[in-house]
N, CA, C and O atoms as a GROMACS GRO file, in nm:
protein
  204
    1UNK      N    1  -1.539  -0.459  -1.728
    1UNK     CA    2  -1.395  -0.437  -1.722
    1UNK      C    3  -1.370  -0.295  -1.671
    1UNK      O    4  -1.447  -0.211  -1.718
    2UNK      N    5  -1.295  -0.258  -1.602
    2UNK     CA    6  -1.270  -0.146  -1.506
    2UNK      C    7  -1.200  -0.051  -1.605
    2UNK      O    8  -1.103  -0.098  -1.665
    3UNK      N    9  -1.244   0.105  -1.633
    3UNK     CA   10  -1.205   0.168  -1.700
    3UNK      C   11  -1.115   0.197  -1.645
    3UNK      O   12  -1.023   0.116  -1.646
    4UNK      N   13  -1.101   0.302  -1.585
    4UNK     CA   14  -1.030   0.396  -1.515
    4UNK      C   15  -0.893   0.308  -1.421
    4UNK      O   16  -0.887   0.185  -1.415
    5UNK      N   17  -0.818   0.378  -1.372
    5UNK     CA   18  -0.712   0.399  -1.288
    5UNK      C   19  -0.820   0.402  -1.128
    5UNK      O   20  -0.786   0.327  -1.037
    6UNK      N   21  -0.873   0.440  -1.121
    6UNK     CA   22  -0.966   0.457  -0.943
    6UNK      C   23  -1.067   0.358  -0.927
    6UNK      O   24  -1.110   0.341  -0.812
    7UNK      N   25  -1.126   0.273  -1.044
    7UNK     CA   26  -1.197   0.131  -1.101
    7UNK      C   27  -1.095   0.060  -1.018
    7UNK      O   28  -1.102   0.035  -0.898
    8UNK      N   29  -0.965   0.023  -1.129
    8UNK     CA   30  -0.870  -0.068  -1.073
    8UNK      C   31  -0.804  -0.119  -0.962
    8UNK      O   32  -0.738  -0.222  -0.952
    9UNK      N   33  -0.835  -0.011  -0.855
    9UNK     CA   34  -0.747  -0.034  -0.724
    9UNK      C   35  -0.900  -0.080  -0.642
    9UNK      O   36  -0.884  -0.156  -0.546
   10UNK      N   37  -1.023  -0.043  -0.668
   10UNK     CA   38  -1.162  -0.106  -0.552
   10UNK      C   39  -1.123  -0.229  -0.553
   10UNK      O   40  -1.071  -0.277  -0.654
   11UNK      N   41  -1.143  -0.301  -0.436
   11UNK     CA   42  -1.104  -0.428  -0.409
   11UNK      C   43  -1.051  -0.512  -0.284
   11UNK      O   44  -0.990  -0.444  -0.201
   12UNK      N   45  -1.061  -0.624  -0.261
   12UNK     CA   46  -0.964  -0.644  -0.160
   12UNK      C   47  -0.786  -0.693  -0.142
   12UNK      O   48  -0.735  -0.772  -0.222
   13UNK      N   49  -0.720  -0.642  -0.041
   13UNK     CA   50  -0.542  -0.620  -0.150
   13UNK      C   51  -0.479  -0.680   0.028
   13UNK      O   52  -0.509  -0.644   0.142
   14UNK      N   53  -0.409  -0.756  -0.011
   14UNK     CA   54  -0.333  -0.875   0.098
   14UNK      C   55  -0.186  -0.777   0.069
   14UNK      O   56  -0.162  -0.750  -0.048
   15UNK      N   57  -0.122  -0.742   0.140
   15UNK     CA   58   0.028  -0.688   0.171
   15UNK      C   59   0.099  -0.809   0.233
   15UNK      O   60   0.084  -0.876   0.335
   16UNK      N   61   0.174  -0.809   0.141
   16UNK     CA   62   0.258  -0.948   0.086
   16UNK      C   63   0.426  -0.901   0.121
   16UNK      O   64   0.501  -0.986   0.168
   17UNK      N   65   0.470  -0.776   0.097
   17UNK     CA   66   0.604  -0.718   0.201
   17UNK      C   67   0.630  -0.587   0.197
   17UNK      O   68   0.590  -0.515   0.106
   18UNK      N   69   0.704  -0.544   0.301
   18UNK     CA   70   0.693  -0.378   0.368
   18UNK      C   71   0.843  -0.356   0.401
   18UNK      O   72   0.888  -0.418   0.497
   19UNK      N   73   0.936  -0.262   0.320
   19UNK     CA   74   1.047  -0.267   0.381
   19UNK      C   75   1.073  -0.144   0.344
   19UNK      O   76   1.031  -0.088   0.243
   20UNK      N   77   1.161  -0.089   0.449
   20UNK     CA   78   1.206   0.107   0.418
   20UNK      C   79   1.340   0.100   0.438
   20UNK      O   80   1.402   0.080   0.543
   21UNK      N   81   1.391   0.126   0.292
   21UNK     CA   82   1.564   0.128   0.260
   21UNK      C   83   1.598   0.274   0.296
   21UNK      O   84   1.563   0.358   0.214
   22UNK      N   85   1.659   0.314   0.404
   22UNK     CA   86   1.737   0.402   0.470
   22UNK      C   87   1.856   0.514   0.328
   22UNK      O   88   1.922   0.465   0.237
   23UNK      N   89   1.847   0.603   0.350
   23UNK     CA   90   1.930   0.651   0.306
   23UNK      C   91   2.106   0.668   0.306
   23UNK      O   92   2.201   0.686   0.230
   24UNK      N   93   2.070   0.648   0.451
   24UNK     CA   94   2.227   0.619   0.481
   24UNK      C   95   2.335   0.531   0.462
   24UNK      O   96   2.454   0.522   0.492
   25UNK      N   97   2.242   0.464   0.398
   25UNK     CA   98   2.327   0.310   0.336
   25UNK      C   99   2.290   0.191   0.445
   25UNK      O  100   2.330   0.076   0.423
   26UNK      N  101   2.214   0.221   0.560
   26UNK     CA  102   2.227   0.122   0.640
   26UNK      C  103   2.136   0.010   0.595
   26UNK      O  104   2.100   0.013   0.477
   27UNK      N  105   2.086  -0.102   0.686
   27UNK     CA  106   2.052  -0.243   0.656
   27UNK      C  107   1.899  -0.162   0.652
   27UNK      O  108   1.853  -0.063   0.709
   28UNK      N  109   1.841  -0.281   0.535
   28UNK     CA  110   1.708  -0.260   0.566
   28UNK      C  111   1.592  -0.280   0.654
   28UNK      O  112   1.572  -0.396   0.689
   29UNK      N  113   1.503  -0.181   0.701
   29UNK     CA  114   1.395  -0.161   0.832
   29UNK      C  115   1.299  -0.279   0.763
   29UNK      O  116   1.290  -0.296   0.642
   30UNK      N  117   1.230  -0.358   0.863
   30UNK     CA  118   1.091  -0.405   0.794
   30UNK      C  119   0.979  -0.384   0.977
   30UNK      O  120   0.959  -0.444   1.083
   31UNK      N  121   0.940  -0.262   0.910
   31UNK     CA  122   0.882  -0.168   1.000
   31UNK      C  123   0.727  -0.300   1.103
   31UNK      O  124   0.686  -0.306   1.218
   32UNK      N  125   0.702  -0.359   0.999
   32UNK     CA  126   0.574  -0.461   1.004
   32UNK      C  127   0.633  -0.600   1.014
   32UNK      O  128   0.555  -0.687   0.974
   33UNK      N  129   0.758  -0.647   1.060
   33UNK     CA  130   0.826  -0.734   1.063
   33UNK      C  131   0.858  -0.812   0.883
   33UNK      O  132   0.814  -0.772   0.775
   34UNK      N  133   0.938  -0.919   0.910
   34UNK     CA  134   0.975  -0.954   0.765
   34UNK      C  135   0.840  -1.027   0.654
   34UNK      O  136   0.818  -1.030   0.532
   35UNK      N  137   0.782  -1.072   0.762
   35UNK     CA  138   0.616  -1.128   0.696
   35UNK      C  139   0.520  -1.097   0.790
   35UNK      O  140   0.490  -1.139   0.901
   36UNK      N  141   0.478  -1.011   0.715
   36UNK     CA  142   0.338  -0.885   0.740
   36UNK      C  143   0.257  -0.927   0.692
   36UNK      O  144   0.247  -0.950   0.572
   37UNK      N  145   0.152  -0.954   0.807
   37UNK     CA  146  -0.015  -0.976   0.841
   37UNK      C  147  -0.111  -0.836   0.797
   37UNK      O  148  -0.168  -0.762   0.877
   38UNK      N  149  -0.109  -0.823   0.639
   38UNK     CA  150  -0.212  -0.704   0.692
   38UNK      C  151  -0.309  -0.728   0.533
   38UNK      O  152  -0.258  -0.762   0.426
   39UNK      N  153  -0.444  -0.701   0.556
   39UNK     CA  154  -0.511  -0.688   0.442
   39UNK      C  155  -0.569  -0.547   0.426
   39UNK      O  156  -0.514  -0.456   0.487
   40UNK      N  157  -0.693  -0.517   0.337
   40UNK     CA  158  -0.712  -0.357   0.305
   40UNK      C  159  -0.842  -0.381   0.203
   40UNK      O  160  -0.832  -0.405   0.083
   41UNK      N  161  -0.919  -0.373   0.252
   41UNK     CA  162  -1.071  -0.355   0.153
   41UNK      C  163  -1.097  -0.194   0.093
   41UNK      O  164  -1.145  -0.122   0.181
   42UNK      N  165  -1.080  -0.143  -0.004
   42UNK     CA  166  -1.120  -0.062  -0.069
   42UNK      C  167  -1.272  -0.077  -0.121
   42UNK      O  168  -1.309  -0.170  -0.193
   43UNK      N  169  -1.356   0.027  -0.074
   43UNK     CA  170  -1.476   0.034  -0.121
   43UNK      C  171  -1.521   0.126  -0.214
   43UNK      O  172  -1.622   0.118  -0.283
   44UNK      N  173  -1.452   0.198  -0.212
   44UNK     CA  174  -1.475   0.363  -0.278
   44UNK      C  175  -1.321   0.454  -0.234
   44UNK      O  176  -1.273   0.486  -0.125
   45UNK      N  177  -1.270   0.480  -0.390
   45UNK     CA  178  -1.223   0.580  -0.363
   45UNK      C  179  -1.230   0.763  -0.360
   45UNK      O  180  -1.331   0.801  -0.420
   46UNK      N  181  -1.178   0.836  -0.326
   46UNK     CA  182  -1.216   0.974  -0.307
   46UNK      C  183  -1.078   1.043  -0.280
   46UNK      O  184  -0.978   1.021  -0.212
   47UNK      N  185  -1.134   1.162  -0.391
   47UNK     CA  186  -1.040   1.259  -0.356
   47UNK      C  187  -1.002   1.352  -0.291
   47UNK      O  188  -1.092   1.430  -0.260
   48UNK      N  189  -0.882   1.382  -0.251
   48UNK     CA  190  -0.859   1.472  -0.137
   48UNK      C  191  -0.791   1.578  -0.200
   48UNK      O  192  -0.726   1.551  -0.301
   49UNK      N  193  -0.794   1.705  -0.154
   49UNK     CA  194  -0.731   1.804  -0.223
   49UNK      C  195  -0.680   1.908  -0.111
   49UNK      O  196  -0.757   1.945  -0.022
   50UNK      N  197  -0.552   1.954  -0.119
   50UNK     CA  198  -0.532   2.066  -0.014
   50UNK      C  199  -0.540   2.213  -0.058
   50UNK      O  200  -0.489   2.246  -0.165
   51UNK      N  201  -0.583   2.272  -0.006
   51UNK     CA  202  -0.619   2.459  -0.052
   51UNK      C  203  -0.446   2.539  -0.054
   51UNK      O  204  -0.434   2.658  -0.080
   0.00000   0.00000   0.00000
């Protein structure tokens, strides 16, 4: 059973919907159209840090 928070996300993850609500009040963008083709294999995660 996956301890951690960085355990939990290794895996493979299907994106199921993508939409960016505008500030301006306008209609919502779906940048990847309304049904988005995309999957994402996580093998290892790692951290990044800026100086």
């Amino acid at each position: 059973m996956p301890t951690s928070l960085k355990d939990k996300f290794i895996g493979a993850w299907k994106l199921i919907s993508y939409a960016e609500n505008p500030v301006d009040g306008s209609a919502l963008f779906y940048p990847m159209s309304e049904k988005p083709m995309a999957s994402s294999c996580i093998r290892q995660m790692v951290s990044c840090r800026s100086n």
